[in-house]
C-alpha positions in Angstrom: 54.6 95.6 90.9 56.3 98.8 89.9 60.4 98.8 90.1 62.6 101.9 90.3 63.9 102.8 86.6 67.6 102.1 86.0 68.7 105.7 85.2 71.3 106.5 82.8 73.5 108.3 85.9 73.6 105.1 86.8 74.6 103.4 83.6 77.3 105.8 83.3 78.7 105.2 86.4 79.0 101.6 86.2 80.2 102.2 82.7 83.1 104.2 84.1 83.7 101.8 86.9 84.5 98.9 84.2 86.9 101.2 82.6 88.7 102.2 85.5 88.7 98.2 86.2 90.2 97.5 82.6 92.7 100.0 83.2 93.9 98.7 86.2 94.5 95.0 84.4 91.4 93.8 86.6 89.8 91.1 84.3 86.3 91.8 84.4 85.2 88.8 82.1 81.2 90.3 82.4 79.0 92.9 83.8 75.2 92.7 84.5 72.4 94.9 86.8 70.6 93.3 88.6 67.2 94.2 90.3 67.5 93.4 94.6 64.0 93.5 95.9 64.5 93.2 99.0 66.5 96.3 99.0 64.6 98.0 96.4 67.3 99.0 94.2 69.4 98.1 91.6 73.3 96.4 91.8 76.2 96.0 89.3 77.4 92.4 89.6 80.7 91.5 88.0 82.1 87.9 86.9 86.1 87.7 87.2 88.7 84.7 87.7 90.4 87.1 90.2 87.6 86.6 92.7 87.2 82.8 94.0 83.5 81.7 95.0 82.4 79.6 97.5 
């Protein structure tokens, strides 16, 4: 099963967006890609205390 590549565009982006986050005093408390399947592609998924859960 071949999956698309996670370029480094896309790194770098993401990379950026925790910065800007960080800046902002957004805790961002961790950071991971992960690989959707079903939609074929690739998504930055962020843990923070800011955001509640379900």
């Amino acid at each position: 099963m071949d999956k698309r590549i996670l370029v480094d565009s896309d790194l770098q982006k993401g990379h950026m967006l925790i910065l800007v986050l960080d800046q902002s005093n957004f805790p961002v408390h961790s950071a991971l890609w992960l690989f959707d399947e079903e939609r074929d592609s690739w998504r930055l998924l962020f843990a923070s205390e800011e955001v509640g859960g379900a």
